[in-house]
N, C-alpha and C positions, 0 to 999 in steps of 0.2 A: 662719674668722676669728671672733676672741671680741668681744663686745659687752655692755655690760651697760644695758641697759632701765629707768628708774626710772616705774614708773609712779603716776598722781596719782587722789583722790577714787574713785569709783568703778569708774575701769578697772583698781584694785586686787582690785575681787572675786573670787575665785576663784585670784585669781593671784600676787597680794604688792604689796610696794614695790617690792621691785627681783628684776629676770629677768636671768640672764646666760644668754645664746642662742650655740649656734655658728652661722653665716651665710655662705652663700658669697662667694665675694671680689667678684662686683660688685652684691651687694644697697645695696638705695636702701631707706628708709625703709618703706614702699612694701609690703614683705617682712616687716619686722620686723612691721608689724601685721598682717598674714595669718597667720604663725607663730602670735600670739597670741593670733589668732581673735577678734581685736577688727575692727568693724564701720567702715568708712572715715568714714564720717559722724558717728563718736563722737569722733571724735580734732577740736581744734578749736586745739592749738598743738603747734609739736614742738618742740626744741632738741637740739640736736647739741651737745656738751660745751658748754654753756649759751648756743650761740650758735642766732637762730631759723631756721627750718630749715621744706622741708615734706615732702611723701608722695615727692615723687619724688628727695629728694636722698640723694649717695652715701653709703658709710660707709666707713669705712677701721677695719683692727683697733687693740682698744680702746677705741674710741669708746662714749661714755656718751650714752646716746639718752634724751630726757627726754618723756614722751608727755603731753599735758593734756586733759579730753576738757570737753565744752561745760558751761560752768557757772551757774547760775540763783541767783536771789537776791534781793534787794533793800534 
């Protein structure tokens, strides 16, 4: 199943804006960031074709998975 991944700020390093990943058919979110090799506790919003979403939910194919990871500022 194809997905494609937009990723935000610095969980872009190394790896882009956007990842399009093949997945097997009952991956949850969950998956997508282990493939990525991004660390559970960096991800701090998710969206599923722009609706919010978390680690454990499904995907279905072509689903746009939107990853956001904790952001500082002030």
């Amino acid at each position: 199943m194809k997905l494609e991944v937009r990723l935000f700020s610095y969980l872009r390093d190394g790896r882009g804006k956007e990842v399009y990943l093949d997945v097997k058919e009952d991956a949850i979110v969950a998956d997508v960031i282990k493939m990525l090799e991004i660390e559970d506790n960096e991800v701090a919003n998710v969206l599923i074709n722009n609706f919010n979403a978390d680690s454990s939910s499904t995907l279905k194919e072509g689903d746009s998975v939107s990853l956001f990871p904790l952001l500082a500022g002030g």
